[in-house]
C-alpha positions as CSV (number, residue, x, y, z in Angstrom):
1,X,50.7,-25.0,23.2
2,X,50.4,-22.4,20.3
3,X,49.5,-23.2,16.6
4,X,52.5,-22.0,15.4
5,X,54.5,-24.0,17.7
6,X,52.5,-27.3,16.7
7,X,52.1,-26.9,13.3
8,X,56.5,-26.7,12.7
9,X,55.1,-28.9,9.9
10,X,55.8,-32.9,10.9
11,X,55.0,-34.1,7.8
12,X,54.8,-37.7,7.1
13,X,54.9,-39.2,3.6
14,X,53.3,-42.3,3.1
15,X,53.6,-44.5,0.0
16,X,50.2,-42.9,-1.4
17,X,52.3,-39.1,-1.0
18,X,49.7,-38.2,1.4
19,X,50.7,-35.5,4.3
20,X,49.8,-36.0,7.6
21,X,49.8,-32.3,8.9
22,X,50.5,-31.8,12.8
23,X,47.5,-29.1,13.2
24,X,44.6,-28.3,16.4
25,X,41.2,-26.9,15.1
26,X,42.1,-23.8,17.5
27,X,38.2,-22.9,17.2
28,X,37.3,-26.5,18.7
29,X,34.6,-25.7,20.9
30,X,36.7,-27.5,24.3
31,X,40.0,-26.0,23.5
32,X,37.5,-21.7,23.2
33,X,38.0,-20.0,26.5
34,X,36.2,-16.4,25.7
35,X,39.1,-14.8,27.9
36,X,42.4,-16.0,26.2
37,X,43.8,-14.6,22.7
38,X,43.3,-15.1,19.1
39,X,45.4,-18.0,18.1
40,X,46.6,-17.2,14.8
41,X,44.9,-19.5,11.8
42,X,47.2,-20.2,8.9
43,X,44.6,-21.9,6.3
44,X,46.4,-24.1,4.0
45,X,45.6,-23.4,0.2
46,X,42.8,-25.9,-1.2
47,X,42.6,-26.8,-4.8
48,X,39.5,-28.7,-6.2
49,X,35.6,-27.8,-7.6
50,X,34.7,-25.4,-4.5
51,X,37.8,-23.8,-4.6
52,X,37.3,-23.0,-8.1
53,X,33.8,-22.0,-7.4
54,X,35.0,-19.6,-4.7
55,X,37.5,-18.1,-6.7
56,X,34.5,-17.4,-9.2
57,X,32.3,-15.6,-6.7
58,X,34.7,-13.6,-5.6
59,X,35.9,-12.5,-8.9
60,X,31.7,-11.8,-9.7
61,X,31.1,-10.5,-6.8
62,X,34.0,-7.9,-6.4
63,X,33.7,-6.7,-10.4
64,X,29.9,-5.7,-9.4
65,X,31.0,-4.0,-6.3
66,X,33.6,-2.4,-7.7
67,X,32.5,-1.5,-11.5
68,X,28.7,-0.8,-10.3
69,X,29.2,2.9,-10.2
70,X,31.0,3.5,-13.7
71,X,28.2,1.6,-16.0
72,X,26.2,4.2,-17.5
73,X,23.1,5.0,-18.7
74,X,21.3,7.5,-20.1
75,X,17.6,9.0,-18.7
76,X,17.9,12.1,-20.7
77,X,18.9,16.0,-20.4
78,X,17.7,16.8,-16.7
79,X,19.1,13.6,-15.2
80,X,22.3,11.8,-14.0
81,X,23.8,9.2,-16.2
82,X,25.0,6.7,-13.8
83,X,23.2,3.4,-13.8
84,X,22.7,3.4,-10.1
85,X,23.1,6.6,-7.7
86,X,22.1,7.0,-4.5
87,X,21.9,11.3,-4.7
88,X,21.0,12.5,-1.3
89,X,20.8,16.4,-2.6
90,X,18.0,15.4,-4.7
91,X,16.7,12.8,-2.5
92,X,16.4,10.2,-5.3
93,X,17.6,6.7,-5.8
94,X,18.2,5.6,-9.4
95,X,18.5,2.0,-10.5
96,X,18.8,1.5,-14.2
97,X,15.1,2.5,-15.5
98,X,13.9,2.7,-12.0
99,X,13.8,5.8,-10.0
100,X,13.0,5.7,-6.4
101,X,11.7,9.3,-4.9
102,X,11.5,9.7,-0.8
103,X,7.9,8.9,-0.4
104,X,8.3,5.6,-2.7
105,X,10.4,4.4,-0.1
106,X,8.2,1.1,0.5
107,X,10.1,-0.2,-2.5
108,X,12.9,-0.3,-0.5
109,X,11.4,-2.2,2.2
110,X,9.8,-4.7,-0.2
111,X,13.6,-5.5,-1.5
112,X,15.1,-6.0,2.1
113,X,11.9,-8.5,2.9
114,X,12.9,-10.0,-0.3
115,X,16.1,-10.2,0.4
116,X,16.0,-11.7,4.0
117,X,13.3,-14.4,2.7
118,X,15.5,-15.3,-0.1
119,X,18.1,-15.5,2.5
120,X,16.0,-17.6,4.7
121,X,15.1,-20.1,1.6
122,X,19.2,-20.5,0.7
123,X,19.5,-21.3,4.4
124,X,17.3,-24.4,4.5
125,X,18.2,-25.5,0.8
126,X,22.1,-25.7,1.5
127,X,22.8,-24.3,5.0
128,X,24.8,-21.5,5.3
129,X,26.1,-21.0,1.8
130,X,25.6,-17.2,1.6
131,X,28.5,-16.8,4.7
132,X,30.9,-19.4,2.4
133,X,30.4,-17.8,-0.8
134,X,29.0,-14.0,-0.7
135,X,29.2,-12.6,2.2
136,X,31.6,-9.8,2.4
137,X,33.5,-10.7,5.2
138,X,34.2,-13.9,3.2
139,X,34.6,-12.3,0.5
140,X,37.5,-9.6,1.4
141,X,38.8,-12.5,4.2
142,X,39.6,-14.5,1.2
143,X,41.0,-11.9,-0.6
144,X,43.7,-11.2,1.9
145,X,44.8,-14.7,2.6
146,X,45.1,-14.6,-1.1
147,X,47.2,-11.7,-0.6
148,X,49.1,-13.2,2.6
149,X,49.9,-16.4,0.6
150,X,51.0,-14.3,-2.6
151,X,54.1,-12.4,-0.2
152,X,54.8,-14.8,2.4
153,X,53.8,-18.0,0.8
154,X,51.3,-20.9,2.0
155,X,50.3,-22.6,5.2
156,X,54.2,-23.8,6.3
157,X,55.9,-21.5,4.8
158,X,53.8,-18.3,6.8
159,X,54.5,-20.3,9.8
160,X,58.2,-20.4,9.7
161,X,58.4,-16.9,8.5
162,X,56.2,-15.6,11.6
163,X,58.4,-17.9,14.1
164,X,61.9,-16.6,12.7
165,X,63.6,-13.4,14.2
166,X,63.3,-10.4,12.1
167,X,65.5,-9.9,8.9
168,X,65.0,-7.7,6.2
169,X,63.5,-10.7,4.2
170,X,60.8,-10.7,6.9
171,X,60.5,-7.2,7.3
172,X,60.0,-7.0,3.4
173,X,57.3,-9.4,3.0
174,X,55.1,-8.4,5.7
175,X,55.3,-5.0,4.6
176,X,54.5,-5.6,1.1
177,X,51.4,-7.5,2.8
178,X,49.9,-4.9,4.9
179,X,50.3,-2.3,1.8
180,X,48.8,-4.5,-0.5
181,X,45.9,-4.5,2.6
182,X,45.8,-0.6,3.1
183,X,45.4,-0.4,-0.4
184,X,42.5,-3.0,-0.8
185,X,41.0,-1.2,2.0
186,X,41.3,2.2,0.3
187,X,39.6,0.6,-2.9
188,X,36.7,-0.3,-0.8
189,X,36.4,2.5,0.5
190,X,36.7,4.4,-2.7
191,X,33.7,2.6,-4.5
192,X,31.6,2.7,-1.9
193,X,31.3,6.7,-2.2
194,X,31.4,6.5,-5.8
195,X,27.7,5.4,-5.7
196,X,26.9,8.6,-3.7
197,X,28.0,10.6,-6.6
198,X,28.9,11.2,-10.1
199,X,32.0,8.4,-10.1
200,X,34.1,10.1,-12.5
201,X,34.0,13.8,-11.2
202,X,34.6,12.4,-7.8
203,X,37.1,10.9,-8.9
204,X,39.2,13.6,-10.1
205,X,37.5,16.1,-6.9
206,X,39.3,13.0,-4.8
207,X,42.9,13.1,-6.4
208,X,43.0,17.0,-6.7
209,X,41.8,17.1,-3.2
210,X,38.3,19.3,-4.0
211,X,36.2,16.4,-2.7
212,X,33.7,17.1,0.3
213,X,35.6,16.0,3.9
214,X,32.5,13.2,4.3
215,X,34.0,11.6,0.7
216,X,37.5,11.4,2.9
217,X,36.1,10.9,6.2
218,X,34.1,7.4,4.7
219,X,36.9,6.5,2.6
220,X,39.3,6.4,5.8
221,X,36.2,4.4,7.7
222,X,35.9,1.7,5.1
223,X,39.8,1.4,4.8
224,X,39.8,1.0,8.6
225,X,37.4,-1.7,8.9
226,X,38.1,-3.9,6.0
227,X,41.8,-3.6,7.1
228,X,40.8,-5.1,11.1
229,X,38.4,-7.4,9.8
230,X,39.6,-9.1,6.3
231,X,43.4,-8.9,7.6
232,X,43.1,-9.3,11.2
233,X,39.7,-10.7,12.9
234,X,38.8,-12.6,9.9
235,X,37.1,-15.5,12.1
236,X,36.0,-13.9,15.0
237,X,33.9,-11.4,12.9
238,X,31.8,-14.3,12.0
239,X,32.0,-16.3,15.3
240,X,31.7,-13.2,17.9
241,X,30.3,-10.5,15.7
242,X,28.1,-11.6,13.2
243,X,24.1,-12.8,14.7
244,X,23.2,-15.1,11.6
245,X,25.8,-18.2,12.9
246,X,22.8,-18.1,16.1
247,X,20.0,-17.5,13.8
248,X,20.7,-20.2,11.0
249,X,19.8,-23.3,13.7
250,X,16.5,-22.0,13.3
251,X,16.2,-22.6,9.5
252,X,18.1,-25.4,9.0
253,X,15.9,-29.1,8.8
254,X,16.7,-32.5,8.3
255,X,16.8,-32.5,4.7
256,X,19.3,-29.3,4.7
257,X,21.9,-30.0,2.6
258,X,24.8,-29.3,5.0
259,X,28.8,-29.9,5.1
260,X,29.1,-33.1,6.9
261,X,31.7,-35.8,7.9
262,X,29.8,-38.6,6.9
263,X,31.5,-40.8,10.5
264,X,29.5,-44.2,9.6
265,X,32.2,-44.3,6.4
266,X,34.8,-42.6,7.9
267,X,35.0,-44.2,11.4
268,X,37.3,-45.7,13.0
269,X,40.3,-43.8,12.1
270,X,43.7,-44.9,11.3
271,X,47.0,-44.0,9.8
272,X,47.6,-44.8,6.1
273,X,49.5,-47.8,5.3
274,X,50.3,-49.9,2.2
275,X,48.3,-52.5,1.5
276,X,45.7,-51.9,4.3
277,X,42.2,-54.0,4.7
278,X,39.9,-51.8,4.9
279,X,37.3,-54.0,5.8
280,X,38.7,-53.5,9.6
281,X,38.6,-49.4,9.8
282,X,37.2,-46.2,8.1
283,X,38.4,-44.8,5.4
284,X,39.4,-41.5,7.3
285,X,43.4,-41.8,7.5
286,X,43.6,-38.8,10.2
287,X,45.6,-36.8,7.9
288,X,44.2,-33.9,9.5
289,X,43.9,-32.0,5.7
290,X,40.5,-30.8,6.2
291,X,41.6,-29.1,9.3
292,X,44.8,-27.8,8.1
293,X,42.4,-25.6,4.7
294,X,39.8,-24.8,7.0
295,X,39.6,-20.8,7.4
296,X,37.4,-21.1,10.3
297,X,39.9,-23.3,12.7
298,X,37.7,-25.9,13.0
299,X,37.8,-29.7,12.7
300,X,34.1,-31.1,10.6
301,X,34.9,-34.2,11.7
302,X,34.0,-33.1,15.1
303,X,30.4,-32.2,13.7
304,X,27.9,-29.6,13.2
305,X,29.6,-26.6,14.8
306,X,28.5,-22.7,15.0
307,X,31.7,-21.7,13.5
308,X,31.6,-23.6,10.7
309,X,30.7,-21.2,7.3
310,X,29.9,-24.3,4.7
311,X,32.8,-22.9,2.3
312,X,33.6,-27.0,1.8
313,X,36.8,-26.5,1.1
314,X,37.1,-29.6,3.5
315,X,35.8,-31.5,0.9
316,X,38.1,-30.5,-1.4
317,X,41.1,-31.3,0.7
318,X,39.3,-34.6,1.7
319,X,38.6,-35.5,-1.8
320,X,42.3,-34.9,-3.1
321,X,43.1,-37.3,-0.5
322,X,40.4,-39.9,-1.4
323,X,41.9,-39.5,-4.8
324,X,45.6,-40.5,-3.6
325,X,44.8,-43.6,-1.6
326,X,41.8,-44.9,-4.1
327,X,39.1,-44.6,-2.2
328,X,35.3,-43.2,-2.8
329,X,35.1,-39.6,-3.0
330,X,32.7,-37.1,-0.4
331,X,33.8,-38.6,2.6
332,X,33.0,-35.0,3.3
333,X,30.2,-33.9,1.3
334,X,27.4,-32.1,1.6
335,X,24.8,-34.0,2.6
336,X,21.4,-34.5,4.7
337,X,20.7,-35.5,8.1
338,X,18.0,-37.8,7.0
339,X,21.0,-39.6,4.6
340,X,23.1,-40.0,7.6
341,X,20.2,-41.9,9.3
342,X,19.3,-44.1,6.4
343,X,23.1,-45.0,6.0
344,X,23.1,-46.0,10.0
345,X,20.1,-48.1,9.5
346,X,21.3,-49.9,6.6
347,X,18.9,-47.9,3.8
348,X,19.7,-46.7,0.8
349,X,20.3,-42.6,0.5
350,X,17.8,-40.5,-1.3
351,X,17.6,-37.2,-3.1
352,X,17.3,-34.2,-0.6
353,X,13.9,-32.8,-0.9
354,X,13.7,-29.6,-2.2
355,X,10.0,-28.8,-2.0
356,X,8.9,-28.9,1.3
357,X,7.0,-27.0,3.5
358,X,9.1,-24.1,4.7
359,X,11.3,-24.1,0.9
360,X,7.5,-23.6,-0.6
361,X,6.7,-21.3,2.3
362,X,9.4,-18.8,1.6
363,X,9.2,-19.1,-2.2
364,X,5.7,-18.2,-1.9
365,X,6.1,-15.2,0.3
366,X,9.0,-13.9,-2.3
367,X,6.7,-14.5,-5.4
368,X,4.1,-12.3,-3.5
369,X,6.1,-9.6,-2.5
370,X,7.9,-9.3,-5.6
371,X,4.4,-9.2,-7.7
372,X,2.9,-6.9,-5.8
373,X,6.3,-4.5,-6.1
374,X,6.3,-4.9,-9.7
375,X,2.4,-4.5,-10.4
376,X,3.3,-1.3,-7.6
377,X,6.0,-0.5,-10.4
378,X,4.3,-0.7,-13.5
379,X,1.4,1.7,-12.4
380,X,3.2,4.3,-10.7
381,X,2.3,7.4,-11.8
382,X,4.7,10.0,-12.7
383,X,2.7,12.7,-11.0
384,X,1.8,13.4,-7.0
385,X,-0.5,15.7,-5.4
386,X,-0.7,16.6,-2.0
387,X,-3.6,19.3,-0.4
388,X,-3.3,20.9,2.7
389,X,-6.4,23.1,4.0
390,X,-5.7,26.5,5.8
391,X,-6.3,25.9,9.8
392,X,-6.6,29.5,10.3
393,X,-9.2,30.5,9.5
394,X,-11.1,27.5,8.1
395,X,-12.8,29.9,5.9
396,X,-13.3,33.1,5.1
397,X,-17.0,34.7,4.2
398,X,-17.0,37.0,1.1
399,X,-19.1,40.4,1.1
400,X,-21.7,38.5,-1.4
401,X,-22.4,35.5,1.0
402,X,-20.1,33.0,-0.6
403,X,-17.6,31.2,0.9
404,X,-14.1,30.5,0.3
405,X,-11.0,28.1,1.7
406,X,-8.0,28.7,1.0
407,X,-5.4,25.1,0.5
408,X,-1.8,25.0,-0.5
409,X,-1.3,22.4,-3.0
410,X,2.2,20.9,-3.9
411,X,2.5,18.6,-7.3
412,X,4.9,16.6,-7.8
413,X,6.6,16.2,-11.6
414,X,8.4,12.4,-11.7
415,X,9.0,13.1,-15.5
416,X,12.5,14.9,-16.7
417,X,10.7,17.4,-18.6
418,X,8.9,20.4,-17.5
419,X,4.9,20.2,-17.4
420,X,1.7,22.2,-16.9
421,X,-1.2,21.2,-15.5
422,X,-4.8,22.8,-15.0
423,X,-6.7,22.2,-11.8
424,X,-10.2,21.2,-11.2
425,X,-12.6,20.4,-8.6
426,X,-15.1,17.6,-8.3
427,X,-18.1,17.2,-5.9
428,X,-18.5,21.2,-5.1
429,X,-21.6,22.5,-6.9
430,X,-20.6,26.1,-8.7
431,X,-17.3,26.3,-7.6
432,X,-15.1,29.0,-8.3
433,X,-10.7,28.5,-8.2
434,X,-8.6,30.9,-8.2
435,X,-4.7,30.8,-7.9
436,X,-2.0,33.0,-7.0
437,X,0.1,34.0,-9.0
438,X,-1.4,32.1,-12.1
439,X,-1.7,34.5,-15.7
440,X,-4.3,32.3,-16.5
441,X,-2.9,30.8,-19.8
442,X,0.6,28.7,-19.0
443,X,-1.3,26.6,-16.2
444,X,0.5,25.7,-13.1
445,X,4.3,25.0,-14.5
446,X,6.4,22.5,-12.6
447,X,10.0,21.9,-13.3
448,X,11.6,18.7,-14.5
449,X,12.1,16.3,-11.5
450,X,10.5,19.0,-8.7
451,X,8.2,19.5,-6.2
452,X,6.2,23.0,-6.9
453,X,3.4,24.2,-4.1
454,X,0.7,26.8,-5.1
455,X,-1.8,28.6,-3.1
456,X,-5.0,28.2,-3.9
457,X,-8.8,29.2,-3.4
458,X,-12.3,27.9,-3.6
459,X,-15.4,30.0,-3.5
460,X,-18.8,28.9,-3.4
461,X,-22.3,30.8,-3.7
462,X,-24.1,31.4,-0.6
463,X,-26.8,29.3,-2.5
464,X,-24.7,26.4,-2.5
465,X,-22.5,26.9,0.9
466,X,-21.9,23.8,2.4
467,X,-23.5,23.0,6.3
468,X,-20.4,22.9,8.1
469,X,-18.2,20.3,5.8
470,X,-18.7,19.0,2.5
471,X,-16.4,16.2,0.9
472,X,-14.8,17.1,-2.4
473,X,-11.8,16.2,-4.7
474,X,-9.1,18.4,-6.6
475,X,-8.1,16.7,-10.1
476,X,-4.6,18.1,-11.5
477,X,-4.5,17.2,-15.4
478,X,-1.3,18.0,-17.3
479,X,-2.2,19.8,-20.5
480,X,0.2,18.2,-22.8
481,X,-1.0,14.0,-22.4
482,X,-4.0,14.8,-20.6
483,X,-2.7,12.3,-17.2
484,X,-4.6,13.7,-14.2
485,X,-4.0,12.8,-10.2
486,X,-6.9,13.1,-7.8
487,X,-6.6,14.0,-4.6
488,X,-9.7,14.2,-1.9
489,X,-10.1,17.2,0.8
490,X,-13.0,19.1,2.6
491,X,-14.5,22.3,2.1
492,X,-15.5,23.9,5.2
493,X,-18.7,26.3,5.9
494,X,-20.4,27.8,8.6
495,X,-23.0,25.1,10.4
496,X,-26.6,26.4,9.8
């Protein structure tokens, strides 16, 4: 039997106005068969402190996403002005004050071992608390069922409207639904491109229709997927699609604070009645309220379950409930497996412990890493040298006995000016540089934010000839604040 069928809304008003909602947990790991089809979720609206709390993130969360790319900020005449750009024509990622060239791209993989430790220290504080509060696919999921409940109503009302016959009432409303989703989609797509590129001018190239067929192409991608997953998967992206529901097991300890039914309060279960003893039974009244707001389709009572995404809006339902018939709040909570063991044995609850090995474990490694970025940040250098020697020939030997190599050198200029540097050469007794193409006055000029490559020679005196290889280093020293790179190489000779 179908949801839809079973949830025709029997509703049952007790004395305490509590409903008792006729609803399955369609995700219930006994009732899953791998083969059979979705079964449609309709999650009743929650109000209460994690509601609130998820209506916050999403509002933060969406405003950076989408109001990233217009914050400006200015690096001067010879760069962009957005605050952070990813431009793949000049190979450069800008954050703010930090600029991030191809070869620097370590920084990158410091941040995504930052950002899967930090993921891994969340985990064993409070569970899963990125998937029920930041993840994307929460994130946009609880957008649209915002948007569902906004043009067809809530949990009973979508019901009736998706088992009536089709009117132009119905017709009307679910349109208005899946445009409101198109368009969502569309504006997802739409930011995401606008960090790729100057966000204003691709905004107008977009509307007049002069932007590149990638900007359209991703756009159409992005409006695609969030309309299939926020509007129609929803669940199964996290149960089927997503890996971290089969990694978190692993991180998770007895002193996890974790959504729980807490069953040695709650059990046994019984209807609601005036004027109960509740010395006899648990103060779950099988209201079925936790199931009915739970976007996952699940039922905590039943316990720890892959599915579940720790949003706790089950408390919240739970709690409004506990609130109606006078009874102690957090019968679902979140809470530690070492509590629910004290509680069975009689013992008073403690505090969850925060510091313990793997929480000081993985704040450690994220302290490390994110020192040694930062030290790696502060002494950058905004100039790069790189020396190739000639392979053919190795060296050449001049009419007066001497003998030169030949090297291309390329500098790199990090600063949005244009510099000129001299070069030197350390370790090679006598030494004698040449370069083409140089007057001999301006130095070797590099533009603002470039990569330049000169060709250059070395000659040394027969007298001081090297036998075979000699070790030496080329300095490159800008002219106007006198910073210098060094950068090692060989000088190569005839064996004697």
């Amino acid at each position: 039997m179908d949801q839809a069928s079973q949830a025709a809304s029997q509703v049952k008003a007790s004395s305490a106005n509590v409903e008792t909602i006729d609803v399955d947990a369609v995700n219930k790991k006994e009732e899953r068969s791998l083969y059979q089809a979705r079964v449609k979720i309709y999650p009743k609206r929650a109000k209460g402190v994690f509601r609130k709390l998820k209506w916050l993130v999403m509002a933060a969360t969406l405003a950076v996403y989408y109001l990233a790319p217009w914050i400006r900020w200015d690096r001067g005449p010879n760069a962009p002005d957005q605050a952070i750009l990813i431009d793949f024509p000049t190979r450069r990622f800008y954050f703010f004050f930090i600029e991030i060239w191809p070869e620097e791209v370590y920084y990158l993989t410091g941040l995504l071992i930052i950002a899967a430790l930090a993921l891994f220290l969340v985990t064993s504080l409070a569970g899963r608390i990125w998937c029920g509060y930041t993840c994307p696919q929460t994130v946009w999921t609880d957008l649209f069922i915002w948007v569902e409940r906004l043009t067809e109503g809530d949990r009973s009302a979508r019901i009736r409207l998706d088992k009536a016959p089709f009117s132009a009432n119905k017709i009307a409303r679910k349109a208005i639904k899946h445009v409101l989703w198109l368009l969502i989609g569309m504006a997802t797509g739409g930011a995401w491109i606008f960090y790729f590129a100057d966000a204003p001018t691709l905004l107008v190239d977009l509307f007049t229709l002069q932007a590149p067929i990638v900007a359209y192409s991703t756009v159409a991608v992005l409006t695609a997927t969030t309309y299939i997953f926020g509007g129609m998967m929803r669940e199964q992206v996290c149960t089927f699609m997503c890996p971290w529901p089969r990694i978190q097991g692993a991180l998770v300890d007895e002193d996890s604070l974790i959504v729980s039914y807490k069953d040695d309060r709650g059990e046994p279960r019984a209807p609601f009645r005036k004027d109960m003893n509740w010395e006899t039974r648990g103060d779950c009244i099988d209201c079925n309220q936790c199931v009915a707001v739970c976007p996952m389709g699940i039922d905590i009572r039943d316990g720890q379950q892959l599915e579940c995404i720790h949003c706790a809006l089950c408390i919240d339902a739970c709690n409004d409930v506990m609130t109606r018939i006078n009874r102690p709040l957090n019968l679902i909570s979140y809470d530690t497996y070492v509590n629910h063991e004290r509680r069975m044995a009689g013992e008073p609850e403690q505090r969850p412990r925060i510091f313990r090995a793997r929480t000081v474990i993985y704040a450690a490694l994220i302290a490390i890493v994110g020192l040694i970025m930062l030290a790696a940040l502060v002494t950058r250098s905004t100039l790069d040298i790189n020396i190739l020697h000639d392979r053919n020939p190795l060296f050449v030997k001049l009419s007066d006995g001497g003998i030169r190599n030949g090297y291309t050198i390329k500098i790199l200029n990090k600063q949005h000016e244009i510099r000129r540097f001299e070069i030197a050469v350390e370790g090679l007794e006598n030494a004698l540089i040449s370069v083409i193409g140089l007057d001999g006055t301006s130095g070797l000029t590099v533009p603002a934010d470039r990569l330049a490559q000169f060709r250059v020679f070395v000659a040394v005196p027969a007298a001081n000839a090297p036998d075979g290889r000699e070790d030496f280093n080329f300095v490159v020293t800008d002219l106007a604040d006198g910073n210098s790179a060094v950068n090692d190489t060989v000088f190569r000779g005839p064996e004697k």
